[in-house]
N, CA, C and O atoms as CSV, one atom per row, in Angstrom:
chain,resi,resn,atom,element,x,y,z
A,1,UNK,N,N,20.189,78.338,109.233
A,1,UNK,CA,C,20.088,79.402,108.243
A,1,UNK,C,C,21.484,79.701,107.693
A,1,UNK,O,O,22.403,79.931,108.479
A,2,UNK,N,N,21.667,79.706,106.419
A,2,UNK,CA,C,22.665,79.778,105.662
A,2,UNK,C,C,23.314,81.647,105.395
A,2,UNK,O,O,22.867,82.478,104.604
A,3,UNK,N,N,24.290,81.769,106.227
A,3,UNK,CA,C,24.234,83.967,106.158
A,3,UNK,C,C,25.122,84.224,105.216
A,3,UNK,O,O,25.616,85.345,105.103
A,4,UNK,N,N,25.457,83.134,104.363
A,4,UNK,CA,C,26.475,83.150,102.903
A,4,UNK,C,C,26.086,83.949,101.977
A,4,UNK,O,O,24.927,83.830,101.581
A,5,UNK,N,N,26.791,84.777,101.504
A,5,UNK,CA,C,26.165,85.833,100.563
A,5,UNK,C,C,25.874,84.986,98.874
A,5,UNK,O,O,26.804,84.184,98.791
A,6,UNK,N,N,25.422,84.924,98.210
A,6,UNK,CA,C,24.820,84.487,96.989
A,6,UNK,C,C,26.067,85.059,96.018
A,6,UNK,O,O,26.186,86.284,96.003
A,7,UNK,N,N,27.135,84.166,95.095
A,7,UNK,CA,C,28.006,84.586,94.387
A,7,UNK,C,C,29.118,86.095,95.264
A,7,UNK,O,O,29.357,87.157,94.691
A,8,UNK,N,N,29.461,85.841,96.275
A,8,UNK,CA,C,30.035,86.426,97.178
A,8,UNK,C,C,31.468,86.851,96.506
A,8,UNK,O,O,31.690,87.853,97.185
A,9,UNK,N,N,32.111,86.791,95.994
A,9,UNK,CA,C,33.230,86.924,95.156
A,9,UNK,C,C,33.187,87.367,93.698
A,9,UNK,O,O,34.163,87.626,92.993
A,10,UNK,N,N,32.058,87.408,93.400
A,10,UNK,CA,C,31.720,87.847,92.006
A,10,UNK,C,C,31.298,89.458,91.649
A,10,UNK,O,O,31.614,90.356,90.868
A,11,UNK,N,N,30.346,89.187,92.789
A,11,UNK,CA,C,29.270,90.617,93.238
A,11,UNK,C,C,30.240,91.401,93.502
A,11,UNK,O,O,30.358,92.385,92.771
A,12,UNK,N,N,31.370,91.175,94.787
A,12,UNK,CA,C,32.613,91.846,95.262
A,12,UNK,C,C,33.176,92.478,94.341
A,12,UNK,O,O,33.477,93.655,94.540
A,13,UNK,N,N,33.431,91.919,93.227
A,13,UNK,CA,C,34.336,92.345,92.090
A,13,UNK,C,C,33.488,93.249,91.380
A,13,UNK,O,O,34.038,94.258,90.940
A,14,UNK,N,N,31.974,93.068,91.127
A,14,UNK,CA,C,31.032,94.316,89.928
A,14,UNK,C,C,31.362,95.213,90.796
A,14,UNK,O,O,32.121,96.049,90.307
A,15,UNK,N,N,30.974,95.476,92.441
A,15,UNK,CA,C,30.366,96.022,93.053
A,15,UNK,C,C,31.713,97.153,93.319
A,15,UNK,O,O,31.561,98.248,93.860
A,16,UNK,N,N,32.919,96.664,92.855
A,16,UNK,CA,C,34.331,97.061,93.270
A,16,UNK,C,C,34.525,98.406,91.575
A,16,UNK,O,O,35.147,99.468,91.621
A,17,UNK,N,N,33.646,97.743,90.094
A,17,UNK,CA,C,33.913,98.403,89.273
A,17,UNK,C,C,32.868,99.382,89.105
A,17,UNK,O,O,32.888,100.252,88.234
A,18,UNK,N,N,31.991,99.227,89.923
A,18,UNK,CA,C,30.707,99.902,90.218
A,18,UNK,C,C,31.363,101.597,90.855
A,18,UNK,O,O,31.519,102.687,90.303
A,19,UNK,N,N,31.562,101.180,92.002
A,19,UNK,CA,C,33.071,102.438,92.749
A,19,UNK,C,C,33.865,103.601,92.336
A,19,UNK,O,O,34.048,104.782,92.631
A,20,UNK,N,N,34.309,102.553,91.381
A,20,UNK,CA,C,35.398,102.876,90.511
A,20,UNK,C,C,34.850,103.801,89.465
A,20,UNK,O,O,35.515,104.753,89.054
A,21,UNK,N,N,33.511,103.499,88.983
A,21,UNK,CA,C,32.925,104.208,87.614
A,21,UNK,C,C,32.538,105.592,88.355
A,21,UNK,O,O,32.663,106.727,87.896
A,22,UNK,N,N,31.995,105.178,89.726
A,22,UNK,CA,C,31.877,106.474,90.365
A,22,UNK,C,C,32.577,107.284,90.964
A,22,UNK,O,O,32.399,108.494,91.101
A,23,UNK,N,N,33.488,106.561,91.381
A,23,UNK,CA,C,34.902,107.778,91.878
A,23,UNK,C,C,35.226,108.360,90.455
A,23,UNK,O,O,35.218,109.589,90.532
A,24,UNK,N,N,35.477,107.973,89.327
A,24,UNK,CA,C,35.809,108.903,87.828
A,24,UNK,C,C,34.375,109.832,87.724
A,24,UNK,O,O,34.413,111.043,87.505
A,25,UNK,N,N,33.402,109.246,87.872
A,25,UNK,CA,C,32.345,110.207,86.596
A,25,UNK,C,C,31.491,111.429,88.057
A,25,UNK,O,O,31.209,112.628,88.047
A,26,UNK,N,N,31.331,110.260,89.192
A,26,UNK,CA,C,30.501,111.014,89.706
A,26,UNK,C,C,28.820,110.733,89.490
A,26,UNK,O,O,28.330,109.723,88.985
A,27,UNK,N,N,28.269,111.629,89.890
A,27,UNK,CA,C,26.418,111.537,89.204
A,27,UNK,C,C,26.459,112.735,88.626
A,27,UNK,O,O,27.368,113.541,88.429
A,28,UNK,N,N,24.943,112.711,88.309
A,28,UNK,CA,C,24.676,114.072,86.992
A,28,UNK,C,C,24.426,113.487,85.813
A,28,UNK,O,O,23.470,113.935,85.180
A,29,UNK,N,N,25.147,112.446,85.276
A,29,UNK,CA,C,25.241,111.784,83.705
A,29,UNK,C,C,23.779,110.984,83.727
A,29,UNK,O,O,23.189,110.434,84.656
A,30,UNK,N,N,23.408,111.162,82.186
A,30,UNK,CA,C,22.368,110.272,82.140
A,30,UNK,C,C,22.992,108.788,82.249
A,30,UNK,O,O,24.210,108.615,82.270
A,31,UNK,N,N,22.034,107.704,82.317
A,31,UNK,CA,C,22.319,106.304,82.199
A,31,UNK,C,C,23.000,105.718,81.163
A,31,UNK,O,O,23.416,104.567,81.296
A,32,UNK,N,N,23.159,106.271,80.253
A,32,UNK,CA,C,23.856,105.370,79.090
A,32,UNK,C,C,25.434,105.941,79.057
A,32,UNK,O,O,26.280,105.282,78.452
A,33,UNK,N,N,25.693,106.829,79.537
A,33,UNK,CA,C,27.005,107.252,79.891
A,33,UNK,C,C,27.443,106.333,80.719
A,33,UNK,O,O,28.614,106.007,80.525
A,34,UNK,N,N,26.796,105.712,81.733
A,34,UNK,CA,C,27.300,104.930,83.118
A,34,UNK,C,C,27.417,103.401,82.267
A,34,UNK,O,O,28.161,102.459,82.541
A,35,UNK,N,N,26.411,103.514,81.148
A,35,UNK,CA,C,26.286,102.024,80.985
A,35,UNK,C,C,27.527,101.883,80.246
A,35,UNK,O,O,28.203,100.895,80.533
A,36,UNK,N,N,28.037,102.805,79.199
A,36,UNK,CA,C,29.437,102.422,78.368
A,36,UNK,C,C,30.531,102.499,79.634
A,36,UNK,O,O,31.419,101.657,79.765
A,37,UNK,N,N,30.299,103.871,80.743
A,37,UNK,CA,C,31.609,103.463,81.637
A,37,UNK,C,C,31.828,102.079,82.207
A,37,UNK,O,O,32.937,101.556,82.323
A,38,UNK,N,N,30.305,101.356,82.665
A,38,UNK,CA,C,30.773,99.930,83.125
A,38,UNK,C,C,31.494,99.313,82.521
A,38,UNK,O,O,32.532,98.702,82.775
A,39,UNK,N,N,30.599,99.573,81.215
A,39,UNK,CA,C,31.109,98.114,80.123
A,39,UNK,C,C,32.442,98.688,79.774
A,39,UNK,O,O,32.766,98.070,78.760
A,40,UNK,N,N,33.478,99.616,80.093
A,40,UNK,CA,C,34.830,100.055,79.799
A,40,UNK,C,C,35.433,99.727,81.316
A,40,UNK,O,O,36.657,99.861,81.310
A,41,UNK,N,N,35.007,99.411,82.363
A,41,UNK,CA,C,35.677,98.980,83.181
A,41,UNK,C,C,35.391,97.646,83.663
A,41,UNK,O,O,36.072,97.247,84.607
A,42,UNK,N,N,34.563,96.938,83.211
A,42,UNK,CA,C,33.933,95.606,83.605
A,42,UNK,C,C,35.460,94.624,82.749
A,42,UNK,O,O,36.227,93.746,83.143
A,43,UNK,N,N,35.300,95.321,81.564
A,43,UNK,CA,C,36.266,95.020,80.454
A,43,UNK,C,C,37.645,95.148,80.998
A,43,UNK,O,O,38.317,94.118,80.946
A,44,UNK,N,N,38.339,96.469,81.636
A,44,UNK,CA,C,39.549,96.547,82.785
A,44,UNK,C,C,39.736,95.625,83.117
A,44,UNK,O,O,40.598,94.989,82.511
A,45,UNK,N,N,39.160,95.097,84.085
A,45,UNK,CA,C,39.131,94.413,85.834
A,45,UNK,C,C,38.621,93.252,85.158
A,45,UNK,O,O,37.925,92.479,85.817
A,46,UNK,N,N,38.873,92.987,83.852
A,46,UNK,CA,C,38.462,91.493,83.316
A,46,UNK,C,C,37.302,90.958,83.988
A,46,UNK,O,O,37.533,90.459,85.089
A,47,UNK,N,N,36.349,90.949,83.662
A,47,UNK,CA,C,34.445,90.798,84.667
A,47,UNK,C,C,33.805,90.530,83.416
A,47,UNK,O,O,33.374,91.381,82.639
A,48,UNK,N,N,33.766,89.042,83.247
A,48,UNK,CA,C,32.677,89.001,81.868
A,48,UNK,C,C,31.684,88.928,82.100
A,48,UNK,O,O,31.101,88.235,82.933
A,49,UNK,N,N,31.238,89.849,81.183
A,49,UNK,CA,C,29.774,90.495,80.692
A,49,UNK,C,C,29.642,90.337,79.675
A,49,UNK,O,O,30.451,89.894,78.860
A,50,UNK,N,N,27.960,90.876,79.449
A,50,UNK,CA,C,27.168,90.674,78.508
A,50,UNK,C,C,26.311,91.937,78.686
A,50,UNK,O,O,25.559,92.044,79.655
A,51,UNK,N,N,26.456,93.148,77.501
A,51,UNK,CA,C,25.884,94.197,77.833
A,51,UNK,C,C,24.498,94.000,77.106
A,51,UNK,O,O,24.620,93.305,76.097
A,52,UNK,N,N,23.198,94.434,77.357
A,52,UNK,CA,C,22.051,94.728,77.309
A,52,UNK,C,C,21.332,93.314,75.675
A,52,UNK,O,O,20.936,93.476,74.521
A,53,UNK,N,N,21.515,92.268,76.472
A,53,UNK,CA,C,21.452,90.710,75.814
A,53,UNK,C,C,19.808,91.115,76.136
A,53,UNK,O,O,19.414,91.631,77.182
A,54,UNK,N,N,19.082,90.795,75.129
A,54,UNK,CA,C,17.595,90.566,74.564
A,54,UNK,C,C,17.093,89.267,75.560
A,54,UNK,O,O,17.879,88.324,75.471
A,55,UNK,N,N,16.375,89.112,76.142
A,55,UNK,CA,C,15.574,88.368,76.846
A,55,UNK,C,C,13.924,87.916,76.152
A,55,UNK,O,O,12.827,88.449,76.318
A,56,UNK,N,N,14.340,86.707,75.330
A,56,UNK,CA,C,12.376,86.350,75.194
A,56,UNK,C,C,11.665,86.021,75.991
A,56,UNK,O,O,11.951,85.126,76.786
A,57,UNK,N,N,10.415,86.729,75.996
A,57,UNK,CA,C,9.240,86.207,76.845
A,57,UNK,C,C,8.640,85.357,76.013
A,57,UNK,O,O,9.054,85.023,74.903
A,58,UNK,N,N,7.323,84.881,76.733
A,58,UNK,CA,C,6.572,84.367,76.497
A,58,UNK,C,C,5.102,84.420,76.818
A,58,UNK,O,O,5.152,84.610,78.033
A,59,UNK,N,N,3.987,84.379,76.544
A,59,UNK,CA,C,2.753,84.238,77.229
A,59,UNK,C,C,1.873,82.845,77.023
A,59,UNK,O,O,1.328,82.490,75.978
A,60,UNK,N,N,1.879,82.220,78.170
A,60,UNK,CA,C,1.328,80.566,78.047
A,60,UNK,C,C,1.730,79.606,76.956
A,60,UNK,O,O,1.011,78.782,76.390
A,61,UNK,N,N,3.268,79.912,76.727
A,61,UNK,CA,C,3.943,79.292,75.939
A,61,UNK,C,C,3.643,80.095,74.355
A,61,UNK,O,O,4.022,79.565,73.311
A,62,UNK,N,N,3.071,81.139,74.372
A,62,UNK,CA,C,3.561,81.734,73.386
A,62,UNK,C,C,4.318,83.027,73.013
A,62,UNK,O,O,4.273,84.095,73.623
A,63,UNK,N,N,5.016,82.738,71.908
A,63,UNK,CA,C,6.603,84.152,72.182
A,63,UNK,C,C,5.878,85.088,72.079
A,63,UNK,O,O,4.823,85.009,71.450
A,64,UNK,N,N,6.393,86.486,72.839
A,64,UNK,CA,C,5.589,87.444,72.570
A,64,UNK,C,C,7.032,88.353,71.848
A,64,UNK,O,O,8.217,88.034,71.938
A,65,UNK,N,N,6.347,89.716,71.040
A,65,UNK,CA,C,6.864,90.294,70.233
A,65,UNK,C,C,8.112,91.227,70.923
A,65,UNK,O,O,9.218,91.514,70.464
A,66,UNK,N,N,7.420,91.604,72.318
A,66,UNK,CA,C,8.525,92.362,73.009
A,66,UNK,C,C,9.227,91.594,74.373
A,66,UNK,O,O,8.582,90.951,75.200
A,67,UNK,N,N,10.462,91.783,74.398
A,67,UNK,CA,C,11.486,91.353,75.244
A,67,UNK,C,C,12.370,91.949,76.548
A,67,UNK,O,O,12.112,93.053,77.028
A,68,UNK,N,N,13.042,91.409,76.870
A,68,UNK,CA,C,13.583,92.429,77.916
A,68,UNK,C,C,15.042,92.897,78.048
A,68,UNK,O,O,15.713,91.877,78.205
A,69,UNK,N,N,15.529,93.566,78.052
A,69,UNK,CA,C,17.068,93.895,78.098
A,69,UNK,C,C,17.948,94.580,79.409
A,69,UNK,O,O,18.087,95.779,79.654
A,70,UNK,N,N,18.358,93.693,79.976
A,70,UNK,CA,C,18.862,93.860,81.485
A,70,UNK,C,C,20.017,94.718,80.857
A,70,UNK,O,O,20.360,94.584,79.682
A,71,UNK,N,N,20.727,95.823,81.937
A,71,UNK,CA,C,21.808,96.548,81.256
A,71,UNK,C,C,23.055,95.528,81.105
A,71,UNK,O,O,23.708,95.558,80.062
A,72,UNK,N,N,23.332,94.776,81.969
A,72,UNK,CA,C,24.824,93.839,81.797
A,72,UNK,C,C,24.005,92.472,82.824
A,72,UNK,O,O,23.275,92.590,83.809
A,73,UNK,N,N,24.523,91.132,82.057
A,73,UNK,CA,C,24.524,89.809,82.751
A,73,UNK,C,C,26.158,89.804,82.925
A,73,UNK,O,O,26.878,90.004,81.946
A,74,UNK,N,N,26.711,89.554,84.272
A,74,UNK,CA,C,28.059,89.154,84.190
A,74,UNK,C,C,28.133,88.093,84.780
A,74,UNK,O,O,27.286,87.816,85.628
A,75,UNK,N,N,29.480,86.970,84.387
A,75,UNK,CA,C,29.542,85.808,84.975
A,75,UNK,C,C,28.416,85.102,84.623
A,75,UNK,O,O,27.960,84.154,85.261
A,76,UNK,N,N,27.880,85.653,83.410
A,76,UNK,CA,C,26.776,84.728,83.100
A,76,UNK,C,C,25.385,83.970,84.617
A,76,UNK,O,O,24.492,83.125,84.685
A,77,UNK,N,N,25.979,84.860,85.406
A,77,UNK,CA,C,24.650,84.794,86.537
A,77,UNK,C,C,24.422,85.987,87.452
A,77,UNK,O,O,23.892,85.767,88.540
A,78,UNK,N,N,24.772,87.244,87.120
A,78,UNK,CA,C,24.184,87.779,87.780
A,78,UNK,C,C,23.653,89.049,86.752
A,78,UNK,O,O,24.299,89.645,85.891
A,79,UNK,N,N,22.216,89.230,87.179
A,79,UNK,CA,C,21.664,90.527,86.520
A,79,UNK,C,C,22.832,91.850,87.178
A,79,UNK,O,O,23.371,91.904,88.283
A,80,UNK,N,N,22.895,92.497,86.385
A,80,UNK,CA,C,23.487,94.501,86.699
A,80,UNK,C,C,22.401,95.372,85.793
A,80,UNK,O,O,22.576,95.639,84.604
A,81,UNK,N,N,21.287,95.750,86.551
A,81,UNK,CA,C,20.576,96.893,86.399
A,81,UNK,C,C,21.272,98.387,86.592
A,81,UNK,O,O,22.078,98.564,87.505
A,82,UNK,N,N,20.835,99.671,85.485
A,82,UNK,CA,C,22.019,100.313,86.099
A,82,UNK,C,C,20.412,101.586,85.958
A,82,UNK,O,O,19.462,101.656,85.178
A,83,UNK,N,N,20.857,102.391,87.179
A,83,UNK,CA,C,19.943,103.564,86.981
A,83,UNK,C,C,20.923,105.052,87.267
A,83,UNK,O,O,22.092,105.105,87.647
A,84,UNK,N,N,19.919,106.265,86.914
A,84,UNK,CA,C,20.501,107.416,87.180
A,84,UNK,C,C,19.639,108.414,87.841
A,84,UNK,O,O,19.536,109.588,87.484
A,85,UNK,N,N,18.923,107.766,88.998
A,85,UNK,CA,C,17.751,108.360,89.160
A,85,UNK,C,C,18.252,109.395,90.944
A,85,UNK,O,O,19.259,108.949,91.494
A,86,UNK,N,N,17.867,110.067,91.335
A,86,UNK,CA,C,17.297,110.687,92.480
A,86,UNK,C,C,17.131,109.899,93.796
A,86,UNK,O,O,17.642,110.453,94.769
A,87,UNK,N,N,16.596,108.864,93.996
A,87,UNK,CA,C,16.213,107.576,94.274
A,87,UNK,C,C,15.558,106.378,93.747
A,87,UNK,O,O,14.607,106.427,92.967
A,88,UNK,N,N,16.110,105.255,94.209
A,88,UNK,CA,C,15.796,104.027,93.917
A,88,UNK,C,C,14.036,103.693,94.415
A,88,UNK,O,O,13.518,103.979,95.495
A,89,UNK,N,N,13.275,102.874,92.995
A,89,UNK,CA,C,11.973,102.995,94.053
A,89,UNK,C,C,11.484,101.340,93.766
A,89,UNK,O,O,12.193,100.670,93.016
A,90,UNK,N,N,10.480,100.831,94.273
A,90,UNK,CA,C,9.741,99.880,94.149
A,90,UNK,C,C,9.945,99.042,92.780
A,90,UNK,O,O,10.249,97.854,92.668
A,91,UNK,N,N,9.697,99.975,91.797
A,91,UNK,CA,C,9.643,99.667,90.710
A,91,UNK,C,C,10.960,99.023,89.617
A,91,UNK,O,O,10.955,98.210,88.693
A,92,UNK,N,N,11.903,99.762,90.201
A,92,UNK,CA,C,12.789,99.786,89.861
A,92,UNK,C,C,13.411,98.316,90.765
A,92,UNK,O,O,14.262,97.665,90.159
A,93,UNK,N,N,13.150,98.003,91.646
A,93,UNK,CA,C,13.238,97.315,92.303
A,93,UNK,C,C,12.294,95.772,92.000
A,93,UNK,O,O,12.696,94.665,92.355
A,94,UNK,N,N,11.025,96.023,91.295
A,94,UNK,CA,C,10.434,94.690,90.573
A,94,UNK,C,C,10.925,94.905,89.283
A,94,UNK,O,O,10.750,93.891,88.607
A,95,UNK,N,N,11.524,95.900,88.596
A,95,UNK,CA,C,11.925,95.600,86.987
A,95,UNK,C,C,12.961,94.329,87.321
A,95,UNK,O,O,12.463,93.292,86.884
A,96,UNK,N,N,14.411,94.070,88.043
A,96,UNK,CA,C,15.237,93.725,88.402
A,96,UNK,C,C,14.602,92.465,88.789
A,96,UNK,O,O,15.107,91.540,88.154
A,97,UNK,N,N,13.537,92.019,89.721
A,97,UNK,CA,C,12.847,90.795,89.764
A,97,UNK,C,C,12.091,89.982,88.792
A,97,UNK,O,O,11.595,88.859,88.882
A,98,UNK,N,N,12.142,90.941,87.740
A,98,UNK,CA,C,11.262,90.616,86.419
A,98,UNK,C,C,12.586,89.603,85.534
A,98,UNK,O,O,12.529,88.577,84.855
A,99,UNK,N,N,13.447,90.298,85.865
A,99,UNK,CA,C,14.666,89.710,84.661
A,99,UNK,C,C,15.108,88.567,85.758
A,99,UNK,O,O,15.106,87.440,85.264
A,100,UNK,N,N,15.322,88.598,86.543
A,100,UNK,CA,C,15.608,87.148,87.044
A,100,UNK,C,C,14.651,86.130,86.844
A,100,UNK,O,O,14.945,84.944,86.991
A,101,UNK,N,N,13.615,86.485,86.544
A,101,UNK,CA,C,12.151,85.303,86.728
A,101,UNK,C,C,12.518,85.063,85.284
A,101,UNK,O,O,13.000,83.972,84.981
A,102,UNK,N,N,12.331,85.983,84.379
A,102,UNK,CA,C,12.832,85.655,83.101
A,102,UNK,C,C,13.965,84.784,82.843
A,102,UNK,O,O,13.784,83.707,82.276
A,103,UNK,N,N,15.195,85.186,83.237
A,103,UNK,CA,C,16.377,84.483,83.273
A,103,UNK,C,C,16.230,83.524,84.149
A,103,UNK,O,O,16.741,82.615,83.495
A,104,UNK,N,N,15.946,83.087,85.042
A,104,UNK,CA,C,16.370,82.060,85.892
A,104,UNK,C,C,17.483,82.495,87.094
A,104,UNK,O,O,17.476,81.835,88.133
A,105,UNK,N,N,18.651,83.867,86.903
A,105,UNK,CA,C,19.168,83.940,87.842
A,105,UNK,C,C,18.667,83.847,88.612
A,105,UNK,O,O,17.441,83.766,88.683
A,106,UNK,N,N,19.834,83.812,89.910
A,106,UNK,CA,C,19.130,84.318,91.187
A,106,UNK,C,C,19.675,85.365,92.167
A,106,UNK,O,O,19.510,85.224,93.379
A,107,UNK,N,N,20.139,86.118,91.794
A,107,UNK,CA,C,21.310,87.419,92.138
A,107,UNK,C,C,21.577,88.412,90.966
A,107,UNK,O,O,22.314,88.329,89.984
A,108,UNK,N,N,20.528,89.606,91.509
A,108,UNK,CA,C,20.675,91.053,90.472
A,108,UNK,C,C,21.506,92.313,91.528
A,108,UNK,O,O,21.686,92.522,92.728
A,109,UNK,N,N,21.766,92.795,90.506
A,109,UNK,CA,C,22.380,93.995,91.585
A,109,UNK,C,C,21.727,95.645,90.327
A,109,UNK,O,O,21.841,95.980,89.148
A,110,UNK,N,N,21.093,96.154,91.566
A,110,UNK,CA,C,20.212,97.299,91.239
A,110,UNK,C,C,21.279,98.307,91.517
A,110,UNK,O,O,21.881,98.274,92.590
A,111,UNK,N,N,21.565,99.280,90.521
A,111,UNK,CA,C,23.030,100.059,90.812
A,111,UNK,C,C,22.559,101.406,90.550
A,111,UNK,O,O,22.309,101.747,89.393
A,112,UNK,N,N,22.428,102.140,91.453
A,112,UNK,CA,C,21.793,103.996,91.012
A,112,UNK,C,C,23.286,105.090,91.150
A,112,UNK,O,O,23.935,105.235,92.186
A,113,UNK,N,N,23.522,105.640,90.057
A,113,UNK,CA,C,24.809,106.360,89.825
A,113,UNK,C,C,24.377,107.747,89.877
A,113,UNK,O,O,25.284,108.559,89.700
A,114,UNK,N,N,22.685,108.429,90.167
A,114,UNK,CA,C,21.932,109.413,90.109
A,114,UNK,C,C,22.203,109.402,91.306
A,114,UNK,O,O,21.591,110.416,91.639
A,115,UNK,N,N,22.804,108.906,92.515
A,115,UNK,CA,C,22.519,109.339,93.922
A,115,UNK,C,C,23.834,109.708,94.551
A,115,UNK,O,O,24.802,108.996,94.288
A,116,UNK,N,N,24.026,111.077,95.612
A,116,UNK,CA,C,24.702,111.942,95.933
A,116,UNK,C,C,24.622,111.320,97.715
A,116,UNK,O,O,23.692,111.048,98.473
A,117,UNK,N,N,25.927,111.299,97.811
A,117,UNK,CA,C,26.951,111.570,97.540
A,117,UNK,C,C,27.399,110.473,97.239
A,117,UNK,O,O,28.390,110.588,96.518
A,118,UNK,N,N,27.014,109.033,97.550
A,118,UNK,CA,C,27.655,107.901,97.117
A,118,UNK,C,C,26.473,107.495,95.854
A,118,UNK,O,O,25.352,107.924,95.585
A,119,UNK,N,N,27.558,106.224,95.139
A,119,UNK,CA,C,26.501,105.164,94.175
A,119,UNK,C,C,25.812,103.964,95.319
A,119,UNK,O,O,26.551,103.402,96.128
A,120,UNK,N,N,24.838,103.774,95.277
A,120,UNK,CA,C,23.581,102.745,95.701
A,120,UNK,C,C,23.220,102.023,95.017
A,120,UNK,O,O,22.694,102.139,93.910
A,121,UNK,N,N,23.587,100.789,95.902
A,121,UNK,CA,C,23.556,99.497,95.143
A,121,UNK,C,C,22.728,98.487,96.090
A,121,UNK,O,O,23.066,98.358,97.266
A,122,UNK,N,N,21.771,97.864,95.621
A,122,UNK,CA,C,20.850,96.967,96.772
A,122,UNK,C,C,21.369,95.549,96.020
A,122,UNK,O,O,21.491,95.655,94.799
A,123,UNK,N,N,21.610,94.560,96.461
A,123,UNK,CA,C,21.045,93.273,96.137
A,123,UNK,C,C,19.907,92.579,96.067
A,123,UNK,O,O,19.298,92.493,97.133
A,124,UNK,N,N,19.427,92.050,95.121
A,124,UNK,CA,C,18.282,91.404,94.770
A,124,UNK,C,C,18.168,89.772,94.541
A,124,UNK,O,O,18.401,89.241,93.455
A,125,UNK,N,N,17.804,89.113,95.641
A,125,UNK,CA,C,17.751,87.821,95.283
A,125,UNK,C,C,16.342,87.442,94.695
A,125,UNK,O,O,15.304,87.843,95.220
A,126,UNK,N,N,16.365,86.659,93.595
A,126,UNK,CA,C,15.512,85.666,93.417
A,126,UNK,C,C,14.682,84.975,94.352
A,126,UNK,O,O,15.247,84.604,95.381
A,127,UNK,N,N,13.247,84.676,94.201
A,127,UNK,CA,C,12.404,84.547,95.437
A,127,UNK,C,C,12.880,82.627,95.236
A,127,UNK,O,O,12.551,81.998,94.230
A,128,UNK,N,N,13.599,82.056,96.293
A,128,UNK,CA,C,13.518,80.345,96.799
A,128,UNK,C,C,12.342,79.916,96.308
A,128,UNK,O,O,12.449,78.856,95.692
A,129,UNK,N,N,11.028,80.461,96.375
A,129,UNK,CA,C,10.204,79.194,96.256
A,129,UNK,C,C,9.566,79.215,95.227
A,129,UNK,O,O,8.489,78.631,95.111
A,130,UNK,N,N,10.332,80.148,93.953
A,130,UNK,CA,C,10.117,79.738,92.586
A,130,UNK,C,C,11.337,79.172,92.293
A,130,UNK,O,O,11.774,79.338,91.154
A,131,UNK,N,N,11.717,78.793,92.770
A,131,UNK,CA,C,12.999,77.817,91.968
A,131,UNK,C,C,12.610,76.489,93.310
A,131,UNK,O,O,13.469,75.635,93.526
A,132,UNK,N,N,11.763,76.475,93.816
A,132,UNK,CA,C,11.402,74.766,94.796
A,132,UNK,C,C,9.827,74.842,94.385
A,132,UNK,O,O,9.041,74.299,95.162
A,133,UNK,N,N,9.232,75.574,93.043
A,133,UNK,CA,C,7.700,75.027,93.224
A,133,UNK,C,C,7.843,73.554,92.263
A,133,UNK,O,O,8.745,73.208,91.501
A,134,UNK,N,N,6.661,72.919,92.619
A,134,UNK,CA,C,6.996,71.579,91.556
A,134,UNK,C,C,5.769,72.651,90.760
A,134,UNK,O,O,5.236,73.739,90.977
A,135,UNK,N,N,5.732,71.436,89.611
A,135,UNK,CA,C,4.503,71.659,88.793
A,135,UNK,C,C,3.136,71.534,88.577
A,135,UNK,O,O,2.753,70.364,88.606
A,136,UNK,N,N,2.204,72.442,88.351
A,136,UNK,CA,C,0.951,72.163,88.564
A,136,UNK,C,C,0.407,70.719,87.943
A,136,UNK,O,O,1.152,70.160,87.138
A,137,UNK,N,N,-0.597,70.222,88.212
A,137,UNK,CA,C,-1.227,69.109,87.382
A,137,UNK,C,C,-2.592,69.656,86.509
A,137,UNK,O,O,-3.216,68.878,85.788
């Protein structure tokens, strides 16, 4: 069994400007306050991103009209979901599995800036055995 963390040096670094947004602001702020502080310190600490990039779906190969918008892709592989909630729940927790299935990543980080006294951050891997199914016949 492999106990290597998934982009281990990358995550380190969001997870470091993640901290940082919260030692300045704190909680209380709605979400889009947190989302410009990232994207003003992601930008600092040099961390390329991609703030709230449009995601097409599809249904049985056809496009559908609505899409998805993760708050930041950085390093071009990892989802950054950002919330401001009370607690983190289920849901919030399959939105974040939704954009990796979409994207193909395989490493999201679910980030709640609504929670006292620290920010809460879970990691989310991508499920292995959609990236090892073969194809139906």
């Amino acid at each position: 069994m492999n106990s290597e963390l998934l982009f281990k040096e990358e995550s380190y670094k969001i997870v470091g400007a993640c901290f940082e947004v919260y030692r300045e602001k704190g909680c209380g702020f709605l979400e889009p306050v947190h989302q410009e502080c990232m994207e003003i310190e992601l930008r600092l600490q040099a961390i390329p991103f991609v703030p709230q990039k449009l995601l097409l779906l599809d249904y049985k190969g056809t496009p559908l009209r609505n899409g998805y918008q993760p708050d930041l892709i950085c390093y071009d592989k990892i989802i950054v979901e950002l919330k401001a909630v009370k607690e983190l729940t289920e849901e919030h927790r399959a939105q974040v599995q939704n954009y990796l299935k979409a994207t193909g990543h395989e490493l999201g980080l679910l980030v709640n800036f609504g929670h006292y006294p620290k920010v809460q951050i879970e990691r989310i891997a991508a499920s292995r055995a959609r990236f090892n199914r073969k194809p139906e016949a």
